[in-house]
C-alpha positions in Angstrom: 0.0 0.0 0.0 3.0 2.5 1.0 4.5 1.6 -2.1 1.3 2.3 -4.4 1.0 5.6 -2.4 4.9 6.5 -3.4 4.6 5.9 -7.0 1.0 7.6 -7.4 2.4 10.6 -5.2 5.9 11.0 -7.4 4.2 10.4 -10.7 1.7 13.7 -9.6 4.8 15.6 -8.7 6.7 14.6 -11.4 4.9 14.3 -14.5 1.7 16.7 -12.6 4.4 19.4 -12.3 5.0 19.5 -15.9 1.6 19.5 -16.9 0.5 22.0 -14.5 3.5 24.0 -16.0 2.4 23.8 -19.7 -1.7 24.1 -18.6 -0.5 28.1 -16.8 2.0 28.7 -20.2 -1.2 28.1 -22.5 -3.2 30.2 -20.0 -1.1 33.1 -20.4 -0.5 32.5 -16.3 3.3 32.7 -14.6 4.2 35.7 -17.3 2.3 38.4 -16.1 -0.3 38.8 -18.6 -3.3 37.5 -16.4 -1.9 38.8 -13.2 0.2 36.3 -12.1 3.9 36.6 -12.8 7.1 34.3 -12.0 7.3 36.3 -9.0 4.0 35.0 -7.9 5.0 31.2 -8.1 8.5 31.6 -6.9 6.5 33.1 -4.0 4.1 30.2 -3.7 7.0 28.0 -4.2 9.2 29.1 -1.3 6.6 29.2 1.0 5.5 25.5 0.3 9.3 24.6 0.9 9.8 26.2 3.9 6.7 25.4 5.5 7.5 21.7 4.8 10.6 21.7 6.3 10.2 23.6 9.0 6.6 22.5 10.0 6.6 18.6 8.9 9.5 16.9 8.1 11.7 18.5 10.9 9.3 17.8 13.2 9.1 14.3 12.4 12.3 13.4 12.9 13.1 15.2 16.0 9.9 12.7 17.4 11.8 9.5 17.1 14.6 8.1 18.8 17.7 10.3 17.3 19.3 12.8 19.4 18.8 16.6 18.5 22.5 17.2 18.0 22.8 14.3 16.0 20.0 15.5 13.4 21.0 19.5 13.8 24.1 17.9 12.5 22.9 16.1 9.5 20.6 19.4 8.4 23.9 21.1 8.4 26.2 18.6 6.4 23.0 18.7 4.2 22.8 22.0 3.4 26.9 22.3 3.2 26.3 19.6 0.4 23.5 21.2 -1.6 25.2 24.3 -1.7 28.7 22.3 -2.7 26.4 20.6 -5.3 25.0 24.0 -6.8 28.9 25.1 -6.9 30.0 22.2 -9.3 26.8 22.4 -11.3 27.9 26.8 -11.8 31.2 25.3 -12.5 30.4 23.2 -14.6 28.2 25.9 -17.0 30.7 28.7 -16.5 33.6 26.2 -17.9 31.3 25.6 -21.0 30.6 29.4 -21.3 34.1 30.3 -21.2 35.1 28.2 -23.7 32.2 30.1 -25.6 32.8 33.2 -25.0 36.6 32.8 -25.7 35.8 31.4 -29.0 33.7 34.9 -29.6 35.7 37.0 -28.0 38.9 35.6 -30.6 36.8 36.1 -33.4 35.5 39.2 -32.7 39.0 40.4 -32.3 40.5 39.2 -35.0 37.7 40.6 -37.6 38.3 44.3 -35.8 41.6 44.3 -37.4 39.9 44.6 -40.6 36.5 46.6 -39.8 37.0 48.4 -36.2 36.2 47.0 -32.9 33.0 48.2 -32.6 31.5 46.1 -35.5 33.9 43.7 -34.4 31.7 43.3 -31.0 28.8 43.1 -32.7 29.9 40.8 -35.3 31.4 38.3 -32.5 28.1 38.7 -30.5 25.8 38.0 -33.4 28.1 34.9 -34.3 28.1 33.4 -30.5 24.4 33.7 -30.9 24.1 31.9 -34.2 26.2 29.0 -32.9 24.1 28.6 -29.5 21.0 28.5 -31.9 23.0 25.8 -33.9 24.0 23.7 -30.7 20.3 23.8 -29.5 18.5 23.2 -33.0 21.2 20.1 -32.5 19.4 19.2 -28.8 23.1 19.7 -27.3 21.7 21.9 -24.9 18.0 20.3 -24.8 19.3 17.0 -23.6 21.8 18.4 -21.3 19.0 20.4 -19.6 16.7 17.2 -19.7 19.6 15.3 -17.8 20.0 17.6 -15.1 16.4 17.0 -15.1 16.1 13.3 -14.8 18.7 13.6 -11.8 16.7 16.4 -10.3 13.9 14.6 -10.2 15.1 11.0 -9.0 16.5 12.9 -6.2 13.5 14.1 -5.5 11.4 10.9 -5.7 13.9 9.7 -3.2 13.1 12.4 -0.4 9.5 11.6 -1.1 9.6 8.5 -0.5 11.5 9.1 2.9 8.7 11.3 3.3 5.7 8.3 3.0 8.0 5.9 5.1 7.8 8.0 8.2 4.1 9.1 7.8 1.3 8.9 4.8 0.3 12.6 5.3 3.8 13.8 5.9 4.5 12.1 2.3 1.2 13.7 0.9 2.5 17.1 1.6 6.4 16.0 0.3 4.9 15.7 -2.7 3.2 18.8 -2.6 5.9 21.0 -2.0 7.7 19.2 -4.8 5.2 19.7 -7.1 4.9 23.6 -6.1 8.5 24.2 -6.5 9.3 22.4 -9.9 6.2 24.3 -11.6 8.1 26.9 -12.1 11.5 24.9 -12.9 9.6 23.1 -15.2 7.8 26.5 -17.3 11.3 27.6 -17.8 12.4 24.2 -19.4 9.4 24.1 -21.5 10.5 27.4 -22.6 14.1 26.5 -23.6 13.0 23.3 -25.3 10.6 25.1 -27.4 13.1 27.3 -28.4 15.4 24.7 -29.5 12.7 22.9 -31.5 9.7 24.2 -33.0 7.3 20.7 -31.9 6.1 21.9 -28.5 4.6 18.5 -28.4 7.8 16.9 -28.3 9.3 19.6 -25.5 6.4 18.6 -23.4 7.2 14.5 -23.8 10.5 15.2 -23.1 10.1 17.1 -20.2 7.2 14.8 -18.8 10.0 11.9 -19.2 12.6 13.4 -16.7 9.5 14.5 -14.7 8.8 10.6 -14.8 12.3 9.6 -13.1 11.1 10.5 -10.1 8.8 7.8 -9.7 11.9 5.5 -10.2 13.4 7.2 -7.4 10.6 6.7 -5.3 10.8 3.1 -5.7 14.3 3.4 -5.0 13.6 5.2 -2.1 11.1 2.5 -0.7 13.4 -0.1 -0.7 16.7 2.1 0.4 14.9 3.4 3.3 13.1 -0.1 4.2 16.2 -1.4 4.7 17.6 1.1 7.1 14.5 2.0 9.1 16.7 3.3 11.5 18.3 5.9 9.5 14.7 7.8 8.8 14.9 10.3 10.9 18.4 11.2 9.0 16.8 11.1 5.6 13.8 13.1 6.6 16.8 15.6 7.9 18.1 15.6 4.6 15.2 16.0 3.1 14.6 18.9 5.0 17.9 20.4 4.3 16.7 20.1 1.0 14.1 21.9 0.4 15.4 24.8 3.2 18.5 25.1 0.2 16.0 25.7 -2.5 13.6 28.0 -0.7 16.8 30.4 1.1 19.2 29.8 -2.0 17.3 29.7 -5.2 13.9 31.2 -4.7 14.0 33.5 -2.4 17.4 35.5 -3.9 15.2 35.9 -6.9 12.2 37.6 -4.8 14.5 40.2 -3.4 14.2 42.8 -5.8 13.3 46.9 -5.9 9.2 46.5 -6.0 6.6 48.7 -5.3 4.7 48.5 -2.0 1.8 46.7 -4.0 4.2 44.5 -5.8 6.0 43.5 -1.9 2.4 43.1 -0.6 1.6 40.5 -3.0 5.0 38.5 -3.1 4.0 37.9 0.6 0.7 36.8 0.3 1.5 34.4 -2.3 4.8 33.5 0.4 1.9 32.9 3.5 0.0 31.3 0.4 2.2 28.7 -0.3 2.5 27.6 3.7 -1.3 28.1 3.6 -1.9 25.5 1.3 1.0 22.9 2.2 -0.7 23.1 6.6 -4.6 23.2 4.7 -3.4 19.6 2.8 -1.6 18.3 5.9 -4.4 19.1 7.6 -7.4 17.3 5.7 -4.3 14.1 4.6 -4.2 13.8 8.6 -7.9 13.8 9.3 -8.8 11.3 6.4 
């Protein structure tokens, strides 16, 4: 039965995150146009994470047996590794963006020997620009991105899967948060794909696809933590360090920004919105 529950839960955050993503892309939602902008569901996002972490899982696992040190301890060397995680993945792009921009930046010099460096620049720009179009009409880039995807997201039916092991509504609300903060993730994939290919039928398969993985990490996640029942209350720690990183690292830089007092009003209410929404579902999960 938990198992059922796992694999229905990740294949609604998974794949439901993508199609929720496309559904607010055809609306017009998440750009502005009907009201609701990215800083809306970054908003809703980060609130969901944080309320999860701080109300549920946290919670959770300082109720069993583990000592508090012990598990203060483990949400540290989690976030630590997150944010050493995000640093190799930056690496990682800005090594493959030098070796772009170097290639330009040659080219555009060497042409401003001939024509000036001013049309130099713009030549050099304009060329960079062609190739990256030529790389992604390739699906370099696409199935880069959907890779990082696929990892993403198996790592992610893995904490929800932790999640359901120590508690049915706790995993309930797991993948809720999961599926709040990869809508957004997911609408700006869509929008790269669709860039590199003109069949937004195919961006969406491919997208649902890595959205799929993480109902094999799920599974995986079942069996890994069935086997070391004793370790939960670590995983749940991790899992918390989790989706703290996201929420203080990734989301919530991007919310700090010059707005207007009605602009700053609503950013919170979709923030109180999110943890609104992740207590409501705990709620009615833990009465049914």
């Amino acid at each position: 039965m938990t198992l059922v529950a796992i694999i229905l839960a990740t294949l609604a955050a998974g794949i439901g995150s993508v199609w929720v993503a496309a559904l607010l892309m055809r609306a017009g939602l998440g750009d502005g146009r009907r009201g609701v902008g990215p800083q809306h569901l970054l908003s809703l996002a980060a609130g969901a994470l944080l309320a999860t972490a701080f109300m549920h899982l946290l919670p959770e696992a300082f109720e069993s047996h583990a000592g508090a040190h012990d598990l203060f301890a483990t949400l540290l060397v989690g976030l630590v590794f997150f944010f050493l995680l995000d640093k190799a993945e930056l690496w990682h792009h800005g090594h493959e963006h030098g070796h772009g921009h170097g290639h330009a930046h040659s080219h555009g010099h060497a042409h401003g020997h001939t024509q000036g460096h001013g049309h130099a620049h713009d030549h050099a720009n304009g060329d960079a620009h062609a190739h990256a179009e030529g790389e992604a009409r390739r699906g370099g880039g696409g199935w880069a991105l959907l890779t990082g995807d696929s990892v993403h997201c198996f790592g992610d039916g893995i904490l929800i899967a932790s999640a359901f092991m120590a508690d049915l509504r706790l995993g309930v609300v797991a993948a809720l948060s999961v599926l709040a903060h990869e809508v957004p993730h997911h609408m700006g994939d869509l929008v790269v794909l669709r860039q590199a290919s003109a069949n937004r039928r195919m961006a969406l398969l491919k997208v649902s696809l890595a959205g799929a993985v993480t109902a094999l990490g799920g599974v995986v996640g079942y069996f890994l933590v069935g086997e070391l029942q004793d370790w939960l209350p670590y995983f749940l720690a991790i899992a918390s360090s989790s989706f703290i990183y996201v929420a203080l690292a990734d989301l919530i830089p991007q919310l700090q920004k010059r707005l207007s007092a009605g602009q700053t009003v609503a950013q919170i209410a979709w923030l109180v919105a999110g943890m609104t929404v992740v207590t409501l579902v705990s709620g009615m999960a833990h009465a049914h």
